[in-house]
C-alpha positions as CSV (number, residue, x, y, z in Angstrom):
1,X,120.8,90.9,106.9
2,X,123.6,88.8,106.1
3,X,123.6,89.8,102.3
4,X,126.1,92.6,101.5
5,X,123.7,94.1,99.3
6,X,121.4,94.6,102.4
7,X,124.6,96.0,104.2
8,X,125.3,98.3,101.2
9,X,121.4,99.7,101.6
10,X,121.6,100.4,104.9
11,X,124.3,102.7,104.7
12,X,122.9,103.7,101.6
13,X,119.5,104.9,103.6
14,X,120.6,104.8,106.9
15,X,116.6,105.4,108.0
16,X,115.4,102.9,106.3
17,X,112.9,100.1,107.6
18,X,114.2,96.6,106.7
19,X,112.6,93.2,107.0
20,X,114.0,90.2,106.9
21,X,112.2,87.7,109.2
22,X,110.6,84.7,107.4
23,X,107.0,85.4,108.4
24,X,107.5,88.9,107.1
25,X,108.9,87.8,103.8
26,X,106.2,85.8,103.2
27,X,103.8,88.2,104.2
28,X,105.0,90.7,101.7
29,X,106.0,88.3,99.0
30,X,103.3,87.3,97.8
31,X,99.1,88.9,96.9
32,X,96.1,86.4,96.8
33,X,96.8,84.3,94.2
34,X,98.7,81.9,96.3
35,X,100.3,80.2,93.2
36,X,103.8,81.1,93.9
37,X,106.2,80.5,96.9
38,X,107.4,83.5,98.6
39,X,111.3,84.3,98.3
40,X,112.1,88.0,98.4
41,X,115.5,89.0,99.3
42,X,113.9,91.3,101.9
43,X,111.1,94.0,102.7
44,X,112.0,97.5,102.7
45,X,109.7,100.1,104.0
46,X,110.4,103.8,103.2
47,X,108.6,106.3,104.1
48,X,109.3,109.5,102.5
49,X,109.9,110.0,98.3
50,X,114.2,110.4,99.1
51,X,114.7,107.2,101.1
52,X,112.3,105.7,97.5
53,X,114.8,107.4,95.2
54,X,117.5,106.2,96.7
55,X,116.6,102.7,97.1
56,X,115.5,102.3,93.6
57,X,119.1,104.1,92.6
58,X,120.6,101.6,94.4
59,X,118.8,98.8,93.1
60,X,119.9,100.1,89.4
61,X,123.6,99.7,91.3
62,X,123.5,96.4,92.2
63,X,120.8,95.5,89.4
64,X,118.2,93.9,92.1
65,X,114.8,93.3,91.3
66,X,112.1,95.2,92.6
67,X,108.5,94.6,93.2
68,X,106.0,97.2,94.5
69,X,103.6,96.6,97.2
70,X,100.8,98.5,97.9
71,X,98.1,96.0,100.2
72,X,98.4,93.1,97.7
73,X,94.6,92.0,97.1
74,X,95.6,91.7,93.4
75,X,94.5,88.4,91.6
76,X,97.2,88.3,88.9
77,X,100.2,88.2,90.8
78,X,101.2,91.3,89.6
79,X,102.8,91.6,93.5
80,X,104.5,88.3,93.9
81,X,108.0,88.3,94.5
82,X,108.9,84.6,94.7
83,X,112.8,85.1,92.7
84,X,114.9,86.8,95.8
85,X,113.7,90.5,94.6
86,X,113.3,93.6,97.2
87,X,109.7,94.1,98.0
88,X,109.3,97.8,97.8
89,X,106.3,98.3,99.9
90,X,104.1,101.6,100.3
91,X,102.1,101.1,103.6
92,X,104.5,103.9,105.6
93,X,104.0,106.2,103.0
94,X,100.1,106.2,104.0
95,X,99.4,110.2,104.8
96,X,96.7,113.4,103.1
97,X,99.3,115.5,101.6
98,X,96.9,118.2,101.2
99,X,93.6,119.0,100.0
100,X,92.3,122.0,97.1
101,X,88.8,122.8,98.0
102,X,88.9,125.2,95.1
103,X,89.8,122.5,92.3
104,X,88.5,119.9,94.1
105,X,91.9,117.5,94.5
106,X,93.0,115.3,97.4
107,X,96.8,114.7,97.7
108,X,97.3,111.6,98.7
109,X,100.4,109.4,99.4
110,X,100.6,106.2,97.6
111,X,100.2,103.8,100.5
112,X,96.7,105.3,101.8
113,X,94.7,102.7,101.3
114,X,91.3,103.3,99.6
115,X,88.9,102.8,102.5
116,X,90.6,106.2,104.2
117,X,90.3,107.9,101.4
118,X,86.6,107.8,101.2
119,X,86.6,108.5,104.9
120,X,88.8,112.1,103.9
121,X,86.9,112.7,100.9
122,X,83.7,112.7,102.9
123,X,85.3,114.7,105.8
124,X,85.4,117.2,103.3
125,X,82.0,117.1,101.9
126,X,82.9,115.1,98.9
127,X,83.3,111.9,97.1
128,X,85.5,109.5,96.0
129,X,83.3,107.2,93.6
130,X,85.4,104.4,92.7
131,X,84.8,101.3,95.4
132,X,85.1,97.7,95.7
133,X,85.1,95.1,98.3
134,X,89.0,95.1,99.1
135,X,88.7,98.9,100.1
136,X,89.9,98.5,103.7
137,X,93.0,97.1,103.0
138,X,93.7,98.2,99.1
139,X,96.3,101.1,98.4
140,X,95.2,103.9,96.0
141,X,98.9,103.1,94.7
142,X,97.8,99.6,93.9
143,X,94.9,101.1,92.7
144,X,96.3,103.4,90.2
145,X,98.9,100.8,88.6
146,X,96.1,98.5,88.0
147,X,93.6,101.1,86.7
148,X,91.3,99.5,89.3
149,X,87.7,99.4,88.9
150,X,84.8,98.2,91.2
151,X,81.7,98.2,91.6
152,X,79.9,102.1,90.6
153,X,82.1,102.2,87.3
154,X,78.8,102.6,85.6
155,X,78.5,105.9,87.0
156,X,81.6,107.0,87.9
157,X,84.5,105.1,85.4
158,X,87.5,103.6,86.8
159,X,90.3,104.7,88.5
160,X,92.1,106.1,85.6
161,X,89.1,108.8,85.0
162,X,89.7,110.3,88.8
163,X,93.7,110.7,88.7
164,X,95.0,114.6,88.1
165,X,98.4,113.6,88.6
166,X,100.8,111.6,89.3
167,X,104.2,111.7,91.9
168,X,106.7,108.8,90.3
169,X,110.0,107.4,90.8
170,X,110.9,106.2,87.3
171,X,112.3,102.8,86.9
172,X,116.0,104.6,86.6
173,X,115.7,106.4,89.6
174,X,114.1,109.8,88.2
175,X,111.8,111.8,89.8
176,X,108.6,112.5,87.7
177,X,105.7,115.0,88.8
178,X,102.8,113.7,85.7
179,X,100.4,116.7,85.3
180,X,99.7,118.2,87.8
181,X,96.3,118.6,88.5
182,X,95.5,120.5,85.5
183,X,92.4,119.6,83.4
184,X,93.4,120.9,80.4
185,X,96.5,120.1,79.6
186,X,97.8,119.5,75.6
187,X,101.8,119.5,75.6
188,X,102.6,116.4,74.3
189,X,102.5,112.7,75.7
190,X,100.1,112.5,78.6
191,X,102.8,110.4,80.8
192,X,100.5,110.3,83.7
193,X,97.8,108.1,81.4
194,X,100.7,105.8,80.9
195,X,101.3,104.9,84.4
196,X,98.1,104.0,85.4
197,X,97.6,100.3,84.8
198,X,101.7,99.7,84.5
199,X,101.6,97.5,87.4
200,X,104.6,98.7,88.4
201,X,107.0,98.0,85.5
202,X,107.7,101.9,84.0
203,X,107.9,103.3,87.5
204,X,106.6,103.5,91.7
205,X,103.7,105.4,92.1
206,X,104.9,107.1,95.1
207,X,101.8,110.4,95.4
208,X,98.3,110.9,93.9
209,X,96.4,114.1,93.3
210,X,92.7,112.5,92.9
211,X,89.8,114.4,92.0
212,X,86.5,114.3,94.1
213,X,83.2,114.8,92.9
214,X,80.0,115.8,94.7
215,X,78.4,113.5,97.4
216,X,75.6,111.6,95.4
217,X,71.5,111.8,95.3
218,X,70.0,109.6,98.0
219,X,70.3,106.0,96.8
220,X,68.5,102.9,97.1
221,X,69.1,99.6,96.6
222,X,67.2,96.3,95.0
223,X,67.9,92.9,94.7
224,X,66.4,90.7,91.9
225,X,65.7,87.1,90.8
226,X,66.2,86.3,87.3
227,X,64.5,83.0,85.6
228,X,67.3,82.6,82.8
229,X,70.6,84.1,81.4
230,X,69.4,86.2,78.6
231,X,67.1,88.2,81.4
232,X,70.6,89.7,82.6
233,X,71.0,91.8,79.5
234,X,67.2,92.7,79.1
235,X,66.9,93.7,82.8
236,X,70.2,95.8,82.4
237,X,68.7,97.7,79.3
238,X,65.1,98.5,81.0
239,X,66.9,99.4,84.1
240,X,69.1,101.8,82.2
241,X,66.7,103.4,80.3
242,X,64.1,104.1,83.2
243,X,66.8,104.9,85.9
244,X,69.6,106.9,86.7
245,X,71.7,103.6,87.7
246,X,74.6,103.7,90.0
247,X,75.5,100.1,90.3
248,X,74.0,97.3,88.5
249,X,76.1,93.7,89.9
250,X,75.0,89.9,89.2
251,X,76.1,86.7,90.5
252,X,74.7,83.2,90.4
253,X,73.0,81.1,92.5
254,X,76.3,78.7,92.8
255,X,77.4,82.4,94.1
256,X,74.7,82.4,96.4
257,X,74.9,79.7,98.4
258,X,78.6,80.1,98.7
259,X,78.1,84.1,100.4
260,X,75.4,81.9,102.8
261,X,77.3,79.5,103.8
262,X,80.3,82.0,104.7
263,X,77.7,83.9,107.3
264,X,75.2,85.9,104.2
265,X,71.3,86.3,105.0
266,X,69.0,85.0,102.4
267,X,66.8,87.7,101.3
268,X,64.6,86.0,98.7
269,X,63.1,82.9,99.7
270,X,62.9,80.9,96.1
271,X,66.0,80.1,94.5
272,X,66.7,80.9,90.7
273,X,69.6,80.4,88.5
274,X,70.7,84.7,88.4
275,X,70.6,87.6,90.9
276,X,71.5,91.0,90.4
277,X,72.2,93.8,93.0
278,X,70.9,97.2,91.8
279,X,71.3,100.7,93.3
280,X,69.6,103.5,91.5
281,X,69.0,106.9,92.7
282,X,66.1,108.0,95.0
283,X,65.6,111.2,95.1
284,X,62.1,111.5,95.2
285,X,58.9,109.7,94.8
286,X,59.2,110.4,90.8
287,X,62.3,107.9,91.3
288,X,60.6,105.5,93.5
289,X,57.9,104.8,91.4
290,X,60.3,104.7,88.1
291,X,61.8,101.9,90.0
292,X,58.6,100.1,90.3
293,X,57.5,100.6,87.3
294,X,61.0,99.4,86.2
295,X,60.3,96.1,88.3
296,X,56.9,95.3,87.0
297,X,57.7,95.6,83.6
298,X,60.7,92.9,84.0
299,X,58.3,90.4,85.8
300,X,55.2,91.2,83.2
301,X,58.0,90.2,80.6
302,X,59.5,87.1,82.3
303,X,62.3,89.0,83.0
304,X,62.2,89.5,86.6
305,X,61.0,86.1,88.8
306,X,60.8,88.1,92.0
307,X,62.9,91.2,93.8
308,X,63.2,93.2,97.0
309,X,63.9,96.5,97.7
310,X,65.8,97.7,101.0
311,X,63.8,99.3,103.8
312,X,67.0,100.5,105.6
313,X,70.7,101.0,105.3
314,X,71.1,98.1,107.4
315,X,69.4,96.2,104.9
316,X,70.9,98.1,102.0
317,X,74.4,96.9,103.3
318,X,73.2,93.0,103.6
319,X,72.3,93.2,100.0
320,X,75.4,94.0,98.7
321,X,77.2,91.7,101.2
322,X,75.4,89.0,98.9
323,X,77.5,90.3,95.8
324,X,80.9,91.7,97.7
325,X,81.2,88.7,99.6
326,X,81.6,86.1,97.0
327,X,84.9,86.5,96.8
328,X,85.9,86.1,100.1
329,X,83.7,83.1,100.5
330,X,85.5,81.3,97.7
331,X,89.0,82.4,99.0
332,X,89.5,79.2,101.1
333,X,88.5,76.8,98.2
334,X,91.5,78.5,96.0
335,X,89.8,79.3,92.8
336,X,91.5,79.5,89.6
337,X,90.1,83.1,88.5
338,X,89.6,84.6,85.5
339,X,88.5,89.0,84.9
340,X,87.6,89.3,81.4
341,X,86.0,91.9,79.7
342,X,83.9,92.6,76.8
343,X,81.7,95.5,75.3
344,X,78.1,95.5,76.4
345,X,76.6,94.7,73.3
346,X,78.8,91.8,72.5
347,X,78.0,90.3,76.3
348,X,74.7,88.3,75.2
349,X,76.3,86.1,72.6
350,X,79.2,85.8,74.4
351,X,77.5,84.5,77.5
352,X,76.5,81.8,75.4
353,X,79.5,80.6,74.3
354,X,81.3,80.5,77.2
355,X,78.2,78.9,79.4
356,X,79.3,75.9,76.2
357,X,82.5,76.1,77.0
358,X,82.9,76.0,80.5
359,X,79.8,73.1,81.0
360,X,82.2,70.9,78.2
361,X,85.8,71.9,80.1
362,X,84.9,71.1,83.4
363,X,82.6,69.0,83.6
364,X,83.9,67.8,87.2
365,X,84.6,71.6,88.7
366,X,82.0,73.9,89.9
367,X,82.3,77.2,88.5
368,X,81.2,80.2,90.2
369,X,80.7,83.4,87.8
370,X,79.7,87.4,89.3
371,X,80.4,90.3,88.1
372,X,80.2,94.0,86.9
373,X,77.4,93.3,84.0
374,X,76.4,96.8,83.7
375,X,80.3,97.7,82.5
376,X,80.5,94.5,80.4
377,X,83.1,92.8,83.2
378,X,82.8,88.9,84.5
379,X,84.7,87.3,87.1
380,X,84.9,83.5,86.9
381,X,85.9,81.4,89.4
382,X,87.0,77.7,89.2
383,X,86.8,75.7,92.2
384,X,89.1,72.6,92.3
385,X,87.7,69.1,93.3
386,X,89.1,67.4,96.3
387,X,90.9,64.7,94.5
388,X,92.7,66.9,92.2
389,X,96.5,67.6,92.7
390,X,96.7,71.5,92.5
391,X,99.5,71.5,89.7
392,X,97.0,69.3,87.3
393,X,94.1,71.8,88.5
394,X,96.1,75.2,87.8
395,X,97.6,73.2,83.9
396,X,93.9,71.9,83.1
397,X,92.7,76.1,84.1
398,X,95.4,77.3,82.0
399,X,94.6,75.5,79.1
400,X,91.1,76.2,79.3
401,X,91.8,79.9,79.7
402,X,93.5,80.1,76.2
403,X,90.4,78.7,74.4
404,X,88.3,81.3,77.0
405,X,91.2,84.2,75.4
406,X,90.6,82.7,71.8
407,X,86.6,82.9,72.0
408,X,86.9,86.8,73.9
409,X,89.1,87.8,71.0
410,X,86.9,86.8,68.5
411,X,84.3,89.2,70.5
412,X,86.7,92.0,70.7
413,X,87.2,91.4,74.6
414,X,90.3,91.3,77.2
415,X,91.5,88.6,79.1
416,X,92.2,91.0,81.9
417,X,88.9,94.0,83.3
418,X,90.4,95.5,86.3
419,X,93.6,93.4,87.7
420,X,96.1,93.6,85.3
421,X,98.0,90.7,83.7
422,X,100.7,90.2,86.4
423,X,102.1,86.3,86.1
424,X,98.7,84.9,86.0
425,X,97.8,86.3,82.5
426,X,100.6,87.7,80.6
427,X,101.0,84.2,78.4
428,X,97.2,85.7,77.1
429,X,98.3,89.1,76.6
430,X,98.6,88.7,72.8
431,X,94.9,87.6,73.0
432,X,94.2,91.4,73.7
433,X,97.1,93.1,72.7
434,X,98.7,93.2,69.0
435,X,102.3,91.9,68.2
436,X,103.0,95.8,67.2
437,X,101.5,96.9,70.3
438,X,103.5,94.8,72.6
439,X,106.6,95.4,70.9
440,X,105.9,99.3,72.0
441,X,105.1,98.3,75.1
442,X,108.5,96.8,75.4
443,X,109.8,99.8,74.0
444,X,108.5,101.9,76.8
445,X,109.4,99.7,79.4
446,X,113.2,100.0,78.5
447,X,112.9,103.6,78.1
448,X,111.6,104.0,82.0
449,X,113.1,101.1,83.7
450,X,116.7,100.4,81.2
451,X,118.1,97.9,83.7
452,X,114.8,96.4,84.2
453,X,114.6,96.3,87.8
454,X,110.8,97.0,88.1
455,X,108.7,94.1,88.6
456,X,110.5,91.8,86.4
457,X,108.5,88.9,84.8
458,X,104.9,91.0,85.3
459,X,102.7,91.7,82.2
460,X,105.6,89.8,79.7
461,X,108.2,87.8,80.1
């Protein structure tokens, strides 16, 4: 508090929370890649839109970085603020603004993390369909500026298909209301599209209208034992084609035995190489025995090695722990991770290739690959060895991961599915994105933020 700056804020927004402690700035410096050392300048707290105007006019002032928070589970480092910046974060700003039975749109302030808002979505007889493991302490904020996705995007699409509109505080201080909640809506540039997935560099996502849809059919929920990696893809296209899929996730058995050693039950007894986690709806016995059917088929073909299907929520929700709790199994290894993405008809060669790939890069690493498979999205996880220094790790990772961007552009595919490009990835970006492209992006970026105060660094340099 020592900084004049700091001073200068204070009587700027005389209301405003301020942090400054060491465990705090670490706290809010950085998300869960855990590849940069925490140094922000400070943590400030608002909690209505005015006290976030005026801090980002005052960062435009003094021309101080900012770098918005929402609950920082992001993998890219998209909310790292390790250069003395001002971590701008959301979590006061956490309330239901208001709810439209009639159009079906929950108002929501940007700090409300996404766990709460299924809770008020269902209070209301509805649904919010996008989900993922981080739900309890996500932010629909962070959500929104990194187009999240999850697990159900097969159904449901990602975040960007349930936004109506859009509250913003533009990089220069301007207040922006995007759309509006209408569903038709043709006059001109559709600004709202543009600041989902921005990861905070055009402006601070400070309100969301987000539409609800109606609660879903009965559901249930099978998990299945491939023999081999081309059965992925074939299971996936019979599974489509004879049910009305909601979810369709895989992992591997390196996967597995990492979720059951972190506290996972084993639900098939004989191990094989690839698992997938299905949920279909059940409506009736028509839908049961489609399922069946479904499941036969794959095992008469060599598809399918065995499966199970849950007899009760209970074991419904020890299935999926299997697939959402690889992640947080892994977490104290400190995996070098990589989100790409790829169409789904691409996916079968491209498995290939990158199976040769990673067996002849790291040959001494286990690597531990899950994913979305039904939306064409793969997480892959590198686990350092013991006797490895983690700068050599992270350089031997990143050179790997260009040769991974070189092969998925070759395929059409993106370096980055559903957490942005951040620090971690934006020396790939041109693997996805055209020279022209980026030079608009640039373009936009200045018109929003002109001092470039928001999230400096993030998506390019």
């Amino acid at each position: 508090m020592t900084d004049s700056r700091l001073a200068e804020l204070t009587a700027h927004v005389p209301d405003l929370r301020l942090l400054t402690e060491l465990a705090d700035l670490i706290h809010y410096g950085r998300d869960w890649t855990r590849r940069w050392g925490p140094a922000p300048l400070a943590v400030a707290l608002p909690e209505s839109i005015t006290q976030l105007q005026a801090i980002v006019r005052w960062a435009n002032e003094h021309r101080v970085a900012l770098v918005p928070s929402g609950g920082r589970t992001g993998l890219s480092g998209g909310a790292v603020a390790a250069r003395g910046e001002l971590v701008l974060s959301l979590e006061r700003m956490n309330r239901v603004r208001g709810f439209d039975a009639t159009d079906r749109l929950l108002d929501v302030e940007a700090g409300i993390t996404l766990h709460a808002v299924h809770e008020a979505a269902r209070e209301r007889g509805l649904l919010y369909p996008v989900d993922f493991a981080a739900r309890g302490s996500c932010t629909i904020g962070g959500n929104v500026a990194t187009n999240a996705g999850g697990i159900r995007v097969i159904r449901y699409g990602t975040t960007r298909d349930w936004v109506a509109g859009l509250t913003v505080v533009a990089g220069n201080g301007q207040l922006l209301e995007l759309n509006r909640g209408l569903v038709k809506n043709s006059s001109g540039y559709d600004l709202r599209q543009l600041m989902i997935g921005s990861e905070g560099t055009l402006g601070v996502i400070a309100g969301v209208q987000l539409k609800l849809a109606e609660l879903p059919p009965p559901a249930q929920t099978m998990l299945l034992a491939l023999p081999h990696m081309d059965a992925l893809m074939q299971v996936f296209a019979r599974f489509r084609a004879q049910l009305k899929l909601q979810a369709f996730e895989f992992f591997t058995d390196v996967a597995l035995r990492h979720v059951l050693a972190h506290g996972a039950q084993r639900a098939i007894d004989a191990d094989q190489p690839y698992y997938v986690v299905a949920e279909y709806d059940a409506v009736d016995e028509r839908d049961e025995q489609a399922a069946l059917l479904a499941f036969e088929d794959g095992v008469r073909e060599g598809s399918i090695s065995d499966g199970v299907i849950a007899q009760s929520e209970a074991q419904a929700a020890a299935l999926w722990r299997l697939r959402e709790g690889i992640t947080e199994s892994l977490a104290p290894r400190k995996p070098y991770k990589n989100d790409i993405a790829l169409r789904i008809s691409a996916m079968p060669v491209f498995l290939h290739e990158m199976q040769v790939l990673l067996a002849s890069e790291y040959p001494r690493m286990e690597v531990v690959w899950f994913g979305h498979i039904g939306d064409g999205n793969l997480h892959i996880n590198v686990l350092p060895p013991e006797d490895m220094e983690q700068g050599e790790f992270v350089a031997h990772c990143e050179r790997v991961t260009r040769l991974l961007a070189e092969t998925l552009q070759r395929h059409g595919g993106s370096i980055s599915a559903e957490h942005g490009i951040g620090l971690v990835k934006r020396a790939y970006l041109g693997s996805t994105r055209s020279e022209a492209e980026i030079a608009l992006m640039r373009g936009i970026r200045g018109v929003f933020d002109p001092n470039g105060v928001l999230n400096p660094g993030k998506l390019f340099e």
